[in-house]
C-alpha positions, 0 to 999 in steps of 0.5 A: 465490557462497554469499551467507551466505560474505558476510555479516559479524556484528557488534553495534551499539548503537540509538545507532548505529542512529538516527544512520545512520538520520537521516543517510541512511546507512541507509534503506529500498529502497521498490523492493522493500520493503512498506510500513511495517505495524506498528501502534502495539501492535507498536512499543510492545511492542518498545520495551518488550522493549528496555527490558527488555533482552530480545533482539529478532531480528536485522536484515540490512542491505546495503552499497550504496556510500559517499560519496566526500566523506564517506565514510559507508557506506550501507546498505540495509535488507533486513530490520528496517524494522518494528524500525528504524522503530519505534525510531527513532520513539520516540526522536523522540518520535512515540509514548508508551507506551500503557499497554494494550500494556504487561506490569503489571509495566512499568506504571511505563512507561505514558504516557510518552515518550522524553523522560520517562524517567529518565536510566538508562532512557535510557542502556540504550536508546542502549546496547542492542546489536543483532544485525546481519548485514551483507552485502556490497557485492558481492552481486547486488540480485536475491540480496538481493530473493530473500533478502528473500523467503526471510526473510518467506517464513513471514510471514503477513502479506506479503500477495500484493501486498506479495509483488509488490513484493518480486519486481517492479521494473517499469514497470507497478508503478511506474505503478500506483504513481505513480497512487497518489500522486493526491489522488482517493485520500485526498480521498475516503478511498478507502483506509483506512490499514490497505489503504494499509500493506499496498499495498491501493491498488496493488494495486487501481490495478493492477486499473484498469489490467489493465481499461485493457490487457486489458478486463473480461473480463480475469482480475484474481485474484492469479494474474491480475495476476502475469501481467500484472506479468510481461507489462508489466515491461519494455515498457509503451508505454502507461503515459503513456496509461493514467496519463492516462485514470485521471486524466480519468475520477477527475476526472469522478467527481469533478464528479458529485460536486460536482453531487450534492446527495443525497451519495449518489454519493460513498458509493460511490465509497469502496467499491472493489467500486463504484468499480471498476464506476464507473470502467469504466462512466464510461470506456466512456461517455468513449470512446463521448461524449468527454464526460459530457452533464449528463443523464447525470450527472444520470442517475447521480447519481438512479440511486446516490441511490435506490440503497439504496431501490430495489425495482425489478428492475433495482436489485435485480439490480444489488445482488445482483451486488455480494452474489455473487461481486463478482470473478467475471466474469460479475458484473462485465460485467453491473454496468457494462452495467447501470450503462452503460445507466442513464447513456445513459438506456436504463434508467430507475429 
């Protein structure tokens, strides 16, 4: 099958874009869709090129079924989320038209909303045209996943995580997935909202987990972590098991910050680098332990308050590590034997 032999071009105006957009009928597929990444400049210079009437580029959208009781074709969106989103945004009145995105001969634009623009500035958004490609209901999923890869192949900002989410539909990226959803992330702003666009947190969830099957002497590069999409896509008996032990040892970080009166303790756990050496020193104490004794959370929370001011030969050991090569193997296993030992009291600070 030749899949450019099924697809139809057409034309249709922002009016029906938004209406089938709102109603459901046209929708993003977040299987193999990245998340949505343009920033607010992008939206507002594309709403700016339409109100100029300049041509935007063209969308694919694929028609996956229709409502039997309303007959309504659905459409998923293959290529054109950014567009989409960003125009369906500002007629909902999201976002204004901030005034240092715009050219200076559309100044007349600046700090205004869908709702306060003329009537005729209105009417030439509802009616703008846009070039849409249609592809037919027959074509495979697993054409339009390699089409949507070949479409963003030359965008430079599909990320190797975005990439894997274009290319895998299986039970480890859905559990890193669903692992993303707790509320230790936002609560303490683990992320920020530029790593969440670009599927920063999975694809860090993903590292904790390759820890979880495969130890920290496993590889967690790019290539890394490809290997292990591919080796837990369709078998993954112990998604449940990992999903819970990631659970238990957020919710310990999470008491040794309540205790923590120094503040100290949670500073690092937004840094990923050391959250990732928390994480695995907190889980190897909870298999040995069963539990954190109350020395030695006090014994962590003393080590990470004196942490910065520290001049002993261990803290600066364990400060270089995070300087040099904060992936590199060797590094890793020494941060969380020395992290380890702190906490059981083996080293003092």
């Amino acid at each position: 099958m030749i899949i450019n032999d099924m697809i139809k071009y057409e034309n249709q105006t922002i009016k029906w874009i938004a209406t089938e957009f709102n109603n459901g009928n046209l929708y993003v597929d977040d299987s193999f869709q990245r998340r949505y990444v343009w920033l607010k400049k992008h939206q507002i210079r594309l709403i700016e090129t339409i109100l100029m009437g300049y041509v935007i580029p063209e969308i694919y959208i694929w028609k996956v079924g229709t409502n039997p009781d309303t007959g309504d074709t659905k459409f998923s969106i293959v290529d054109g989320q950014q567009r989409i989103g960003a125009i369906v945004s500002f007629l909902n009145g999201d976002f204004k038209l901030n005034k240092a995105y715009l050219s200076e001969k559309n100044a007349n634009y600046s700090g205004k909303y869908f709702s306060e623009l003329t009537p005729t500035e209105k009417e030439n958004i509802w009616g703008y045209s846009l070039s849409l490609r249609k592809i037919l209901q027959d074509v495979k999923r697993e054409d339009i996943v390699n089409l949507f890869l070949r479409l963003n192949s030359t965008d430079k900002s599909l990320n190797p995580q975005e990439l894997r989410n274009a290319g895998y539909d299986g039970l480890f990226i859905k559990n890193a997935m669903e692992i993303a959803r707790f509320d230790f992330w936002q609560k303490y702003r683990v992320f920020s909202a530029d790593a969440l666009r670009r599927m920063g947190d999975v694809e860090f969830i993903s590292s904790l987990l390759i820890f979880l099957r495969k130890g920290i002497e496993s590889e967690i590069t790019q290539s890394g972590i490809n290997q292990m999409y591919d080796m837990y896509n369709d078998q993954y008996d112990e998604a449940e098991e990992d999903k819970t032990n990631v659970e238990c040892i957020l919710n310990q970080m999470d008491k040794i910050v309540a205790k923590d009166e120094s503040g100290e303790f949670a500073k690092f756990v937004r840094k990923n680098t050391h959250l990732y050496t928390i994480f695995i020193a907190i889980y190897k104490i909870l298999l040995k332990y069963k539990n954190m004794s109350g020395e030695q959370i006090k014994n962590i929370i003393e080590f990470y308050s004196k942490y910065e001011n520290s001049y002993d030969k261990i803290s600066m050991e364990y400060r270089e590590l995070f300087q040099e090569g904060t992936r590199a193997k060797a590094n890793r296993i020494r941060r969380v034997k020395i992290l380890s030992d702190v906490i059981e009291g083996k080293i003092k600070i």
